[in-house]
C-alpha positions in Angstrom: 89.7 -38.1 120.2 92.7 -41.0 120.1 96.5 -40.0 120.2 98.7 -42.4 118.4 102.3 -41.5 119.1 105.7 -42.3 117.5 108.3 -44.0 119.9 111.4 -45.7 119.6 112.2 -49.4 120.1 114.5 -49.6 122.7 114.6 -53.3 123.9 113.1 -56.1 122.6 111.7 -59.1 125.4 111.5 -62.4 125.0 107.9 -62.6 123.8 105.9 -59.8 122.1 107.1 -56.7 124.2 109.4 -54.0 123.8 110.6 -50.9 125.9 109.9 -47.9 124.0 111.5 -44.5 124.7 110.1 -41.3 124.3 111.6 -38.2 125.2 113.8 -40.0 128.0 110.3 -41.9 129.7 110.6 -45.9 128.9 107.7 -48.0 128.7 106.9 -51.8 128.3 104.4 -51.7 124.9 102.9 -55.1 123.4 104.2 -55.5 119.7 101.1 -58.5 119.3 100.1 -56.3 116.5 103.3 -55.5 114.2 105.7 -57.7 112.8 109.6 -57.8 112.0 109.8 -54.6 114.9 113.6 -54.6 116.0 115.7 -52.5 118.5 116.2 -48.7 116.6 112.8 -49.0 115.2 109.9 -46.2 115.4 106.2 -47.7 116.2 103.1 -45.7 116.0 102.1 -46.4 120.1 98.4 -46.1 121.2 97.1 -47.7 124.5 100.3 -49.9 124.9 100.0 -51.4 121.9 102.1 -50.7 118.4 99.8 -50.1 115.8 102.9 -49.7 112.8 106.5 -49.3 111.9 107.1 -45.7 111.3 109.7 -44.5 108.7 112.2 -42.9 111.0 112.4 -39.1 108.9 108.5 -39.3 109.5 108.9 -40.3 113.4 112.0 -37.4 113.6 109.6 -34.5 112.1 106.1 -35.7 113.9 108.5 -35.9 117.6 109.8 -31.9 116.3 106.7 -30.8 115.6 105.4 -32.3 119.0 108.1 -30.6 120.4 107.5 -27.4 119.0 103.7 -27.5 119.8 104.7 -27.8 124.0 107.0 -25.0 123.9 104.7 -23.1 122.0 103.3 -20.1 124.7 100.0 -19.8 125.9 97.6 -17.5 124.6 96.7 -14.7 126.9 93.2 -14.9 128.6 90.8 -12.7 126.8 
């Protein structure tokens, strides 16, 4: 199974990276992929690299229901 998740652009470098942030962790991604990414955007992230821009409404509710899926408690043992 492959997890694609939305992040947000952060900082841009001078060649085709960008610092992402997600939930307060910052990462150096590779933006080789995508074009026309700037700072405030939302990628799609998989492996380090940004598959996609991402509408921001659609990053906001997929981060919620990520969100809401970890605070979720676990089921009992059976």
């Amino acid at each position: 199974m492959c997890l694609a998740i939305p992040v947000r652009v952060v900082e841009k470098g001078d060649d085709a990276s960008a610092i992402v942030d997600l939930g307060g962790i910052r990462k150096e991604i590779s933006l080789a992929l995508v074009d026309g990414v700037e700072v405030g955007d939302y990628v799609i992230l998989h492996v380090g690299y940004a598959l996609s821009r991402l509408d921001p409404a659609e990053a906001e509710r997929t981060l919620a229901l990520f969100a809401q899926a970890a605070a979720a408690p676990e089921p009992e043992p059976t």
